[in-house]
C-alpha positions in Angstrom: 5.4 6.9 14.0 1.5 6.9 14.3 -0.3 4.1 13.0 -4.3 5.1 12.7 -4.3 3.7 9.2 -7.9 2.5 9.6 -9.2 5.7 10.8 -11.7 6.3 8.6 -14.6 9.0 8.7 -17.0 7.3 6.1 -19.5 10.6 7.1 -16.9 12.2 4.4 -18.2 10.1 1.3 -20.8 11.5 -0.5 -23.1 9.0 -2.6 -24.9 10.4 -5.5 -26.3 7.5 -6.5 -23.5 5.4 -8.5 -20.9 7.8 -8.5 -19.0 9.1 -4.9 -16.9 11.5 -3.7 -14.5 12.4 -1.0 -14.3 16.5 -1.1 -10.6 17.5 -0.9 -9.6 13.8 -0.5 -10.3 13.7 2.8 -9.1 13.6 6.3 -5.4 12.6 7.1 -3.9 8.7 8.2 -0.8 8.2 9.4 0.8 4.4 8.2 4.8 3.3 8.1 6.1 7.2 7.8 3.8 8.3 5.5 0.7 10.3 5.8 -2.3 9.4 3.5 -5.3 11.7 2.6 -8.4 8.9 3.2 -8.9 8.4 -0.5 -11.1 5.6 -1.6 -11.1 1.2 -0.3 -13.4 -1.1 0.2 -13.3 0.3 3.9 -14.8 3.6 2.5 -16.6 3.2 -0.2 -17.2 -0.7 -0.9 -14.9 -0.8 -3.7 -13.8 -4.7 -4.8 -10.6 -4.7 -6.5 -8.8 -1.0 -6.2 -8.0 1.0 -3.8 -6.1 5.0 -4.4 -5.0 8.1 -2.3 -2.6 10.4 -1.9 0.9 9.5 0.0 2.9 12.5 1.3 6.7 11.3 2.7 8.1 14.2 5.1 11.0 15.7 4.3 14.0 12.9 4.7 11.2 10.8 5.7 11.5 6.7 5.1 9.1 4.3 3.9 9.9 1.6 6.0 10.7 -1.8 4.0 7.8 -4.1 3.1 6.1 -6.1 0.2 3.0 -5.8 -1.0 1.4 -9.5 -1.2 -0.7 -10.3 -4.0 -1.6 -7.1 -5.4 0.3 -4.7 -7.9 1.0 -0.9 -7.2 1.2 2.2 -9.5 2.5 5.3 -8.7 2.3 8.7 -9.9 4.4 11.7 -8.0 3.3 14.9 -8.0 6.3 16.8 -6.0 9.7 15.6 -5.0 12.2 13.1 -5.6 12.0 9.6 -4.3 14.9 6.6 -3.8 13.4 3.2 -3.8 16.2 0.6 -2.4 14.2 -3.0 -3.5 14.5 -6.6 -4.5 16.2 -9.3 -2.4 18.2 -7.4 0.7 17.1 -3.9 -1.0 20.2 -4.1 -3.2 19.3 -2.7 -6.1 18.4 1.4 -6.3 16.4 3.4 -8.2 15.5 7.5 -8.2 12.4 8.9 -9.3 11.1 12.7 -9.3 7.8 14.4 -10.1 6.2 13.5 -13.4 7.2 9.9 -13.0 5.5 6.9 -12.9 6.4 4.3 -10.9 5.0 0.1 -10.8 5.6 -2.0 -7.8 4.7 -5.9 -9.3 3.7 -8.0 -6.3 6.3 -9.4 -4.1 8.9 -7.1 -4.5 10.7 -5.8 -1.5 11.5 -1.9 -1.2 12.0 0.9 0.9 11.2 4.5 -0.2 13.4 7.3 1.0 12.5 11.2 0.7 16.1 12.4 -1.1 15.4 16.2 0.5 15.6 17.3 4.0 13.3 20.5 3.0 10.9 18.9 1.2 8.1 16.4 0.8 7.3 13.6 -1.5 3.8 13.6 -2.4 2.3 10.7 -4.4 -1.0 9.5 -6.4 -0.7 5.8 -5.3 -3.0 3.1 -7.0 -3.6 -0.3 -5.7 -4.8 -3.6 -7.4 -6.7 -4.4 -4.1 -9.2 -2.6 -2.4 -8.0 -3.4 0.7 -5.2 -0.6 1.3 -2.9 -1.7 3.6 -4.1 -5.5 4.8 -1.4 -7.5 2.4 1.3 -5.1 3.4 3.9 -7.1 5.2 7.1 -5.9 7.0 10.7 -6.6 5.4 14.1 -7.2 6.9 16.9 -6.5 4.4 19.3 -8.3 7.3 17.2 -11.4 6.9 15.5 -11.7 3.6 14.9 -15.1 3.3 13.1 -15.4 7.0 10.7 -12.9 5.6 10.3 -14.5 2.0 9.3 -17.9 4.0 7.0 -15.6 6.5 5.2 -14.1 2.9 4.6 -17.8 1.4 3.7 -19.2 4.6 0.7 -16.4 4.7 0.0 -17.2 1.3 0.0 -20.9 2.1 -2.6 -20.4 5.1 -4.8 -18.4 3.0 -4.6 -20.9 0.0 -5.7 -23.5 2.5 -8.6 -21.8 4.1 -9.9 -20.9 1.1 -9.5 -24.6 -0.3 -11.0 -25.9 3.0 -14.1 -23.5 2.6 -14.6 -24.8 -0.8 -14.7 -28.8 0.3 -17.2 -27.6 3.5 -19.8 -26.3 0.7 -19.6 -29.0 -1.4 -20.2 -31.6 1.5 -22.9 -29.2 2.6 -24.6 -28.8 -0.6 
């Protein structure tokens, strides 16, 4: 599995003053079994809170498990027929085909499998953070609860940076 996810050819963006674009969505990343055309981040184009692209899954290809921390997902598929295996061990199981929508909250575990072995899966994914894939975390359906204390613990260290930045400028100021 290649992982050149922060790739990115910025020479591809064109800025016409307020609004850009990325001709033909632009040039191909590889990331966790799935190939993304570039789309548009903060990497990109300076975006501050979203972050879209297109995700194509080869045929009987596997989204490896993970959960998205602090940020909220919506996608859209264009082709194929998805199974997401999610929630606490990836016990629960839900299909999806084209012309669905689908909405990942925060948090929640999952795994995406391509149902076809001829096909692919392709996606219009949406992100609530306009860093792509930086709060992406791996999951471990054998050990859920190591993971789960691996997430808060992240979230805890940022929390505290964050709060220790704030009382530096105040005893600064």
């Amino acid at each position: 599995m290649s992982n050149d996810k922060n790739n990115l050819d910025t020479s591809s963006v064109e800025d016409h003053g307020g609004i850009l674009t990325i001709r033909g969505g632009g040039a191909q990343r590889d990331w966790n079994g799935i190939h993304y055309k570039e789309g548009m981040s903060r990497k990109n184009v300076g975006t501050t809170s979203l972050s879209a692209n297109i995700a194509t899954i080869p045929p009987g290809g596997v989204a490896y498990a993970h959960i998205h921390v602090g940020f909220e997902v919506i996608l859209y598929i264009i082709e194929g027929k998805v199974r997401h295996e999610f929630g606490p061990g990836l016990k629960q199981v839900i299909e999806n085909e084209a012309g669905d929508f689908i909405y990942i909250k925060p948090g929640v575990p999952h795994e995406v499998f391509n149902m076809s072995d001829t096909e692919p899966v392709v996606a219009f994914v949406a992100r609530s953070s306009a860093n792509e894939w930086d709060e992406i975390i791996p999951y471990d359906r054998n050990h859920p609860k190591l993971i789960a204390l691996s997430s808060r613990t992240k979230t805890f260290a940022r929390y505290l940076r964050l709060a220790l930045r704030r009382a530096f400028v105040r005893m600064t100021a």
